[in-house]
DRENDO-1510 file (C-alpha; in Angstrom, 1 decimal, always signed):
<recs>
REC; n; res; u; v; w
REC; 1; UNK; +0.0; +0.0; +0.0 .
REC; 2; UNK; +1.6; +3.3; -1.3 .
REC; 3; UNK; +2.1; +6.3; +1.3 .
REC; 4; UNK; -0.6; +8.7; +2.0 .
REC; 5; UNK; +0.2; +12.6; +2.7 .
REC; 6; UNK; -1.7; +13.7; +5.9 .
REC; 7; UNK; -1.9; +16.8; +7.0 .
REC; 8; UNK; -2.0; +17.4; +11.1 .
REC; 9; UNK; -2.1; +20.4; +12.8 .
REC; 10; UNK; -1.5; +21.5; +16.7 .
REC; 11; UNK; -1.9; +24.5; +18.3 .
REC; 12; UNK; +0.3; +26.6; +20.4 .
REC; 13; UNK; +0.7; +29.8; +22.6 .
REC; 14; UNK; +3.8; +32.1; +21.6 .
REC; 15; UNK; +4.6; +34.5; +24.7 .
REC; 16; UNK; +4.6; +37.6; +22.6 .
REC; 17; UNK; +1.6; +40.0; +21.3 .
REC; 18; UNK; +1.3; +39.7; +17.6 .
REC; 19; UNK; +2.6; +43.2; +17.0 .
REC; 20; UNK; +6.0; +42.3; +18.3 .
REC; 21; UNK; +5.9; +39.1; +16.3 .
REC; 22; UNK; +5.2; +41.2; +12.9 .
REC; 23; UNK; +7.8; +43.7; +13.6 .
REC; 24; UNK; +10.4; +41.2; +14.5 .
REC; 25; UNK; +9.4; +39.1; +11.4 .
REC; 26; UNK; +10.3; +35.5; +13.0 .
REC; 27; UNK; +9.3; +33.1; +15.3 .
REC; 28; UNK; +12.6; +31.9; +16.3 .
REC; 29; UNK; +13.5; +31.8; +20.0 .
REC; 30; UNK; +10.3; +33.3; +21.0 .
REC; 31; UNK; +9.1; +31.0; +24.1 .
REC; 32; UNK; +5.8; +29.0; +22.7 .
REC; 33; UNK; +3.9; +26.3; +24.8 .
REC; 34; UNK; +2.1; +23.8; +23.3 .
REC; 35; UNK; -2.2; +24.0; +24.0 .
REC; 36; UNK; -3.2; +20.6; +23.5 .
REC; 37; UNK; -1.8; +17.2; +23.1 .
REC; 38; UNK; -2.1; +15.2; +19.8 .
REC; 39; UNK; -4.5; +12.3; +18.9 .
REC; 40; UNK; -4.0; +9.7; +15.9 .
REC; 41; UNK; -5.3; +11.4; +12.8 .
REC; 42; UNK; -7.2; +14.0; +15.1 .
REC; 43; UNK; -5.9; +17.7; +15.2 .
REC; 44; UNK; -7.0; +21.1; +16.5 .
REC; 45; UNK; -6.3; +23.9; +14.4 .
REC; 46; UNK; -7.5; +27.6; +13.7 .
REC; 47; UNK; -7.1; +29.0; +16.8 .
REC; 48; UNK; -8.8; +32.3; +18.1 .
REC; 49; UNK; -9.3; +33.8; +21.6 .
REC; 50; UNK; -10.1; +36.5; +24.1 .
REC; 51; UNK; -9.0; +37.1; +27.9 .
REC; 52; UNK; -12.0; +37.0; +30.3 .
REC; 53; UNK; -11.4; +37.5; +34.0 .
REC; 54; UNK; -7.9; +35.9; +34.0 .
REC; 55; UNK; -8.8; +33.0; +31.8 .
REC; 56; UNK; -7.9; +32.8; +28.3 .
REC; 57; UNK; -10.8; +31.2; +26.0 .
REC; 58; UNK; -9.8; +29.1; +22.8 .
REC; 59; UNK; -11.6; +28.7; +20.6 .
REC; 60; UNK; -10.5; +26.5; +17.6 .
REC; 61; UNK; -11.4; +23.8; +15.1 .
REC; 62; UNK; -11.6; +19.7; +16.2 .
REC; 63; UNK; -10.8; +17.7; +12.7 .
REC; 64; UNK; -11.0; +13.8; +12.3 .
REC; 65; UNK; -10.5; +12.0; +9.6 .
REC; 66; UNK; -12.3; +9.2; +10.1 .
REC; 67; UNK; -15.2; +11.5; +9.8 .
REC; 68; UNK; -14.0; +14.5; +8.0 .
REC; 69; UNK; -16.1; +17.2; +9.6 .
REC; 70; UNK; -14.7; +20.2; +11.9 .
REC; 71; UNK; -16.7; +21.3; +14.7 .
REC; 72; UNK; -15.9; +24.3; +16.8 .
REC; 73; UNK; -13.9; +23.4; +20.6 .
REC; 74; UNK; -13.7; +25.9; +23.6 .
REC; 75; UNK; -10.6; +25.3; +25.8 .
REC; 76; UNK; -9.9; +27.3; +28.7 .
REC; 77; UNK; -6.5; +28.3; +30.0 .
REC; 78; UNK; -5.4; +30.3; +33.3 .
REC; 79; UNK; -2.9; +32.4; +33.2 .
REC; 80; UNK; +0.0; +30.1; +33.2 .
REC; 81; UNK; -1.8; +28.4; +30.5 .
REC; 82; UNK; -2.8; +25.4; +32.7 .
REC; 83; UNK; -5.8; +23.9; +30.5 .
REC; 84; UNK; -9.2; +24.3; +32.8 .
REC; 85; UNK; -11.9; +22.2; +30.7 .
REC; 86; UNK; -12.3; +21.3; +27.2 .
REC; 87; UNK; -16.1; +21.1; +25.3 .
REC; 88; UNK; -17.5; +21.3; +21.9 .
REC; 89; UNK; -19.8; +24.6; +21.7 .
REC; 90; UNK; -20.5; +24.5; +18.0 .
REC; 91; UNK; -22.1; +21.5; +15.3 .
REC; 92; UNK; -23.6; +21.5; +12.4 .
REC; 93; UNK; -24.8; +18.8; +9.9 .
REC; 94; UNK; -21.8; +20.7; +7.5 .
REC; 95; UNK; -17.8; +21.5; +8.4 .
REC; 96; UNK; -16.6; +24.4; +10.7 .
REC; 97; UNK; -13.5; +26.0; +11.3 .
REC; 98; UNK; -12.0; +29.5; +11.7 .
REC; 99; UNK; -14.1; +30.3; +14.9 .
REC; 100; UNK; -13.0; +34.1; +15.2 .
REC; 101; UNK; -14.2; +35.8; +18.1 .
REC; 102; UNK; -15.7; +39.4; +18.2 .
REC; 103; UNK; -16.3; +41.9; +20.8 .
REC; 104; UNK; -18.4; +44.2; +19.5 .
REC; 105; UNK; -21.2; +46.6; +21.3 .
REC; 106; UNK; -20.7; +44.7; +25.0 .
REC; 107; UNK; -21.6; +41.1; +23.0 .
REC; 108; UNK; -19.5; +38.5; +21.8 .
REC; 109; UNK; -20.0; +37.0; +18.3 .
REC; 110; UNK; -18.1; +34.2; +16.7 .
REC; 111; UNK; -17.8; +34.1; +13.0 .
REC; 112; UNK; -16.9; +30.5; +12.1 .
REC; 113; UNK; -16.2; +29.0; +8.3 .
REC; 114; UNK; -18.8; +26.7; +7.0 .
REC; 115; UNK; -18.8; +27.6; +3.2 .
REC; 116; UNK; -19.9; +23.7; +2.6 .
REC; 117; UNK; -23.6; +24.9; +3.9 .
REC; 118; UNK; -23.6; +27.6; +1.3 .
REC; 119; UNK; -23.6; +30.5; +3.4 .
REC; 120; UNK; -21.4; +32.5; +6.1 .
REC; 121; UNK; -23.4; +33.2; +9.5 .
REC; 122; UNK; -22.4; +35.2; +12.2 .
REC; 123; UNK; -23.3; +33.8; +15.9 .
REC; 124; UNK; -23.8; +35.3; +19.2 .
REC; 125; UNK; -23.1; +34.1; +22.7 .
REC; 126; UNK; -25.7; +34.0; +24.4 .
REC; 127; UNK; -24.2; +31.6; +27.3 .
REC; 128; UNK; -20.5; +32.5; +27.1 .
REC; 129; UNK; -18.6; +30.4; +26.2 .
REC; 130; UNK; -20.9; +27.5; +25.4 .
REC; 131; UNK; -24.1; +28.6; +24.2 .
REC; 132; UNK; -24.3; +30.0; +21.2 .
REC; 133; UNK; -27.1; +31.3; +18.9 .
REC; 134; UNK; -27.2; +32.5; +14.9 .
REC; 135; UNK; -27.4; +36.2; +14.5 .
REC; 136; UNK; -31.2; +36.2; +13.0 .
REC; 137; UNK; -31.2; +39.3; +11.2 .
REC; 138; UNK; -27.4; +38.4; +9.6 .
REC; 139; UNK; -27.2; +38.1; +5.7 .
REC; 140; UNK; -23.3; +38.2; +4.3 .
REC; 141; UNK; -23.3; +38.4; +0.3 .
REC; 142; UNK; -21.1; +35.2; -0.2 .
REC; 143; UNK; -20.3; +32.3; +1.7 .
REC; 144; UNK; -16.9; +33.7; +2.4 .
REC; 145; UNK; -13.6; +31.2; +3.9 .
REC; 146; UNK; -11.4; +32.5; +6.6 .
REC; 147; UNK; -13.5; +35.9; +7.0 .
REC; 148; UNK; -11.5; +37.7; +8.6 .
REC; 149; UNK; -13.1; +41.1; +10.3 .
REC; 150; UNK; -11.5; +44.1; +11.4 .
REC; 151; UNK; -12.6; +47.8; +12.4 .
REC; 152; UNK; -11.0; +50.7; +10.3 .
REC; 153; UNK; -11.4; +54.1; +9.8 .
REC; 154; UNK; -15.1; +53.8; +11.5 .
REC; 155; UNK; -16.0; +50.8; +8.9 .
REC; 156; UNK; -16.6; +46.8; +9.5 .
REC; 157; UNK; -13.8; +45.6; +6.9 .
REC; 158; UNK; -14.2; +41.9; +6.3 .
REC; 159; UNK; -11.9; +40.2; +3.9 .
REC; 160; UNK; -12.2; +36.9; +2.7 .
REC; 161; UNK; -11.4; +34.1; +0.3 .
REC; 162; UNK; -14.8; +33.3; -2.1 .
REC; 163; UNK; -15.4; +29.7; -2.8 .
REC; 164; UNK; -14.6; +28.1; -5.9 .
REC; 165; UNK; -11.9; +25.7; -7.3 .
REC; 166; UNK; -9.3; +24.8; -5.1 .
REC; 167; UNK; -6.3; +26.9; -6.4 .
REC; 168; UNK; -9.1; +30.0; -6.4 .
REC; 169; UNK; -9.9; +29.3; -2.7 .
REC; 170; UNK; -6.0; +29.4; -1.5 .
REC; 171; UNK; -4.9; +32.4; -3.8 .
REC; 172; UNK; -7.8; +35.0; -4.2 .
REC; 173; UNK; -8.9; +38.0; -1.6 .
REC; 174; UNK; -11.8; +39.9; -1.5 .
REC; 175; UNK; -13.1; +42.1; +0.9 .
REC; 176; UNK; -16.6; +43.7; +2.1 .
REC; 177; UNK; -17.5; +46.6; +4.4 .
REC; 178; UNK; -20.4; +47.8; +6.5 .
REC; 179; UNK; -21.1; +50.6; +9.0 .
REC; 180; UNK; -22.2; +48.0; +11.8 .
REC; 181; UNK; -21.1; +44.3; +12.6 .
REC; 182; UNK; -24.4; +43.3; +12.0 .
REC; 183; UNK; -24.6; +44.9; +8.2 .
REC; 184; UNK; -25.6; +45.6; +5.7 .
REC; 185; UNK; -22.8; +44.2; +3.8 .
REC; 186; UNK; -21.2; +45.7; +0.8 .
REC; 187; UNK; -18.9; +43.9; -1.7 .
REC; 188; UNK; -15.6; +46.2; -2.5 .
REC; 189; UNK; -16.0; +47.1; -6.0 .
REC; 190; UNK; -12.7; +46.0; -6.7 .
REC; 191; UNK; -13.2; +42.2; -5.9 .
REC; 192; UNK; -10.6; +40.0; -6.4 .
REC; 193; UNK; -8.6; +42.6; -4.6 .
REC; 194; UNK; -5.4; +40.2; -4.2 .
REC; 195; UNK; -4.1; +37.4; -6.5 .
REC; 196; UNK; -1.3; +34.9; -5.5 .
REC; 197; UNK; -1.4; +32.0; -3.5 .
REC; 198; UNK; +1.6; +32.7; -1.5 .
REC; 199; UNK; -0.4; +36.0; -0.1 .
REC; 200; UNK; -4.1; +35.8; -0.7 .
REC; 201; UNK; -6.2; +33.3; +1.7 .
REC; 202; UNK; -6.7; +35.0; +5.2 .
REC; 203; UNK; -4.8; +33.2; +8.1 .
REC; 204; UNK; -6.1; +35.1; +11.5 .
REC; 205; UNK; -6.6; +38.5; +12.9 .
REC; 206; UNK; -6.1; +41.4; +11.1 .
REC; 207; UNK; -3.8; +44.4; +13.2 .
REC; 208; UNK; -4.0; +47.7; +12.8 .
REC; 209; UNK; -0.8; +49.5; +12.8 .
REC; 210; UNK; +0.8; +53.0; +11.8 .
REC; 211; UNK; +1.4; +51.5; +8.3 .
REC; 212; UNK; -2.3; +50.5; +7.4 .
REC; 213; UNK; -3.8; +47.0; +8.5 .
REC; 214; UNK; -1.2; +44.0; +8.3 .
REC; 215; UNK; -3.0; +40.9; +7.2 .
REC; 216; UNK; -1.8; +37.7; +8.0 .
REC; 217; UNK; -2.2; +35.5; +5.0 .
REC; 218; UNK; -1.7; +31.8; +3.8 .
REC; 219; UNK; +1.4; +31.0; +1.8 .
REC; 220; UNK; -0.1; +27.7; +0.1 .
REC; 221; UNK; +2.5; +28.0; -3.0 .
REC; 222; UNK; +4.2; +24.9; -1.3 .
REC; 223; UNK; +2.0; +23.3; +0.3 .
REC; 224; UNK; -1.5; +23.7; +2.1 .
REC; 225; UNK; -0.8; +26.4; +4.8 .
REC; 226; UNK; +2.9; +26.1; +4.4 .
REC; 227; UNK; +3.9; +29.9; +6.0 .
REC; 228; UNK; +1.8; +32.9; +7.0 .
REC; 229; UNK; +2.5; +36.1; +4.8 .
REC; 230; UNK; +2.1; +39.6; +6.1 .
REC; 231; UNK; -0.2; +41.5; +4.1 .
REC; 232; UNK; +0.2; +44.9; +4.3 .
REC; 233; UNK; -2.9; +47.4; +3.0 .
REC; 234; UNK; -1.9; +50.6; +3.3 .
REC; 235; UNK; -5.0; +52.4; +1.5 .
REC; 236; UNK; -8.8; +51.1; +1.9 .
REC; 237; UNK; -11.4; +52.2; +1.1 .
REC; 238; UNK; -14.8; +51.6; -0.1 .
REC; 239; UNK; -13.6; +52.4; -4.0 .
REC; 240; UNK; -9.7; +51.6; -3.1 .
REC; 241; UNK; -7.2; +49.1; -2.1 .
REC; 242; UNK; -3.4; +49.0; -2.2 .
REC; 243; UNK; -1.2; +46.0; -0.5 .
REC; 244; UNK; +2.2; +44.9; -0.5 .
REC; 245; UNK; +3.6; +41.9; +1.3 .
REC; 246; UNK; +6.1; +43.4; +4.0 .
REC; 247; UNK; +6.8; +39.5; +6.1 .
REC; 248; UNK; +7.1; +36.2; +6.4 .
REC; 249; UNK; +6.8; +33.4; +9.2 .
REC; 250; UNK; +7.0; +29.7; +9.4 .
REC; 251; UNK; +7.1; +27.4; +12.7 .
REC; 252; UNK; +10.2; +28.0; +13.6 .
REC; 253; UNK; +12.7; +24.7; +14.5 .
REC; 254; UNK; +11.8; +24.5; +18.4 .
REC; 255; UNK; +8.3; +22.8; +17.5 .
REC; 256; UNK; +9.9; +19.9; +15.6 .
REC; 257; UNK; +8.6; +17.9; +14.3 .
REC; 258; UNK; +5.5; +20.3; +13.4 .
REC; 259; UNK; +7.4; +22.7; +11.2 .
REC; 260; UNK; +5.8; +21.7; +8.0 .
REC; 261; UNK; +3.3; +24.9; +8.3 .
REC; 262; UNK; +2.0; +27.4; +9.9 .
REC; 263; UNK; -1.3; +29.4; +9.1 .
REC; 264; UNK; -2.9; +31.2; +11.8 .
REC; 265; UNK; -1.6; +33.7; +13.5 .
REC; 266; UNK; -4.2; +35.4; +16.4 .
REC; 267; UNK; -3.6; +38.1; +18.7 .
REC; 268; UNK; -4.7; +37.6; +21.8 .
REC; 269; UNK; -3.6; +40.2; +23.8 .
REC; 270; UNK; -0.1; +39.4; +25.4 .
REC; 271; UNK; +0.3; +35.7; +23.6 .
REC; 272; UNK; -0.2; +34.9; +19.6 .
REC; 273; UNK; -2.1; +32.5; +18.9 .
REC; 274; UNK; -0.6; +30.0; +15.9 .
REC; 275; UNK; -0.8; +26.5; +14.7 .
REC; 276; UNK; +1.8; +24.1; +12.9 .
REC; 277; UNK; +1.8; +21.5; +10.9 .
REC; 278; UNK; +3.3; +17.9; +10.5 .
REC; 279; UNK; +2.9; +15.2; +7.6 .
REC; 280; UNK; +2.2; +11.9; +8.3 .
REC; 281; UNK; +3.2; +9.3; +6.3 .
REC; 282; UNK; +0.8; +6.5; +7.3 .
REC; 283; UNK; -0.8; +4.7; +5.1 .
REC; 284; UNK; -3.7; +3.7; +8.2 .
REC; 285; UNK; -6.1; +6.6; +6.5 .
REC; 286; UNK; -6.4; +4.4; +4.1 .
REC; 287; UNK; -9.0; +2.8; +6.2 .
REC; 288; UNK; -10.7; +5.2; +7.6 .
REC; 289; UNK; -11.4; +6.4; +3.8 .
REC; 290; UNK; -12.5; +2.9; +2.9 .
REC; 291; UNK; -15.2; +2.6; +6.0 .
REC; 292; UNK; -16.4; +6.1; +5.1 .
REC; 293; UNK; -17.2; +4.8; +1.7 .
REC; 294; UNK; -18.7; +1.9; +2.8 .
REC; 295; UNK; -20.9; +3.4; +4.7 .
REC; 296; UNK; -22.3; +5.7; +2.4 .
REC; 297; UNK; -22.9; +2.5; +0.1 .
REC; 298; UNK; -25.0; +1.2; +3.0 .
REC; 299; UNK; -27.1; +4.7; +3.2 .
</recs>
């Protein structure tokens, strides 16, 4: 039986806010700590978060392949990042990932991927952290993957990859804008705004800085997720938008062996949050392909 390339990711807490991280432009001997252990062909991945009353909220994807379906985890960390209690708070009949978390107006949203189900809905916590409703009066225009939102010069920016073929989903950006959280929503005119898969497919929160927004991005020229680029807008608008890439960063060698990617990179106040990558060789998905397929059969 030939080899089978598997992609597994884990997340991680690097002891630096993001800023620092973008204007030092490496991850190398910044201290991380590791966020969760690692299960056969099971990995957690896309990791967002906010501080609450000395405990730091995760929120990130669960992925198994013998099912291939995300669904959205809540891990909880003091501050020494001793993990307090793990459970799912998000599931649908379709995949989820990308859980970012809003504060917006004294609530907090989460804004998860789930393009599979044709649309992009915004959720609010009515229970936080493990109840959570969708926002009814939410419409976005497209069933964007890895929205990524950020205020700006008194606008909602949202920018986004659109679906469509593979190569389109990891190398084009758009973006949207609206006066509230909530909407309307507004395409930018200018959609695609960004093409090239080292620098197009959001990967985590976007900062605002002197120089315009920084953007961390997917570099997928590689491999799925193999680096995060910085994306660097310097003019936005609602009829204008000008970028350059100004970074990059891969996992750096202290995570070996999961330096085979990196693509998320979250601020979270005075950590980052990121996740890595390792390929497994094994050819035991094989099987879990196989009883997939079986079962379907027996549907």
């Amino acid at each position: 039986m030939p080899l089978m390339r598997t992609d597994l990711w884990r997340c991680a807490a690097v002891h630096a806010p993001v800023e620092k991280l973008i204007a030092a432009g490496t991850l190398e001997g910044q201290q991380i700590s590791w966020l969760n252990d690692t299960r056969s062909f099971r990995f957690l991945a896309d990791p967002f978060g906010l501080w609450r009353n000395g405990v730091l909220h995760l929120f990130a994807e669960v992925y198994d392949y013998r099912d291939r379906q995300g669904r959205i985890d809540h891990l909880a960390f003091d501050a020494s990042l001793n993990p307090l209690g793990r459970q799912t708070v998000l599931c649908q009949p379709w995949h989820l990932s990308y859980p970012v978390i809003i504060e917006d107006d004294g609530e907090t949203f989460m804004l998860p991927e789930a393009w599979h189900s044709g649309t992009l809905q915004l959720y609010r916590a009515v229970s936080f952290p493990g109840h959570w409703e969708p926002v009814a009066d939410w419409s976005f225009p497209v069933a964007a993957i890895d929205a990524s939102p950020v205020r700006y010069n008194g606008l909602w920016w949202m920018f986004f990859s659109p679906p469509g073929t593979k190569a389109e989903r990891q190398s084009v950006l758009c973006a949207a804008w609206a006066e509230k959280l909530t909407g309307p929503w507004h395409l930018h005119p200018g959609n695609p705004l960004w093409r090239n898969a080292a620098s197009a497919r959001p990967g985590g929160t976007p900062v605002v800085t002197e120089a315009g927004i920084v953007l961390p991005t997917q570099d997928c020229t590689r491999t799925y997720g193999g680096a995060v680029s910085l994306l660097t807008i310097t003019d936005l608008a609602p009829d204008r938008f000008q970028a350059h890439v100004t970074g990059s960063l891969t996992a750096p060698t202290s995570l070996s062996p999961w330096t085979k990617g990196l693509h998320t990179l979250s601020g979270v106040g005075p950590l980052t949050l990121i996740d890595a990558k390792r390929i497994s060789l094994s050819p035991a998905r094989y099987l879990f392909d196989a009883e997939r397929s079986l079962q379907r059969r027996r549907l």
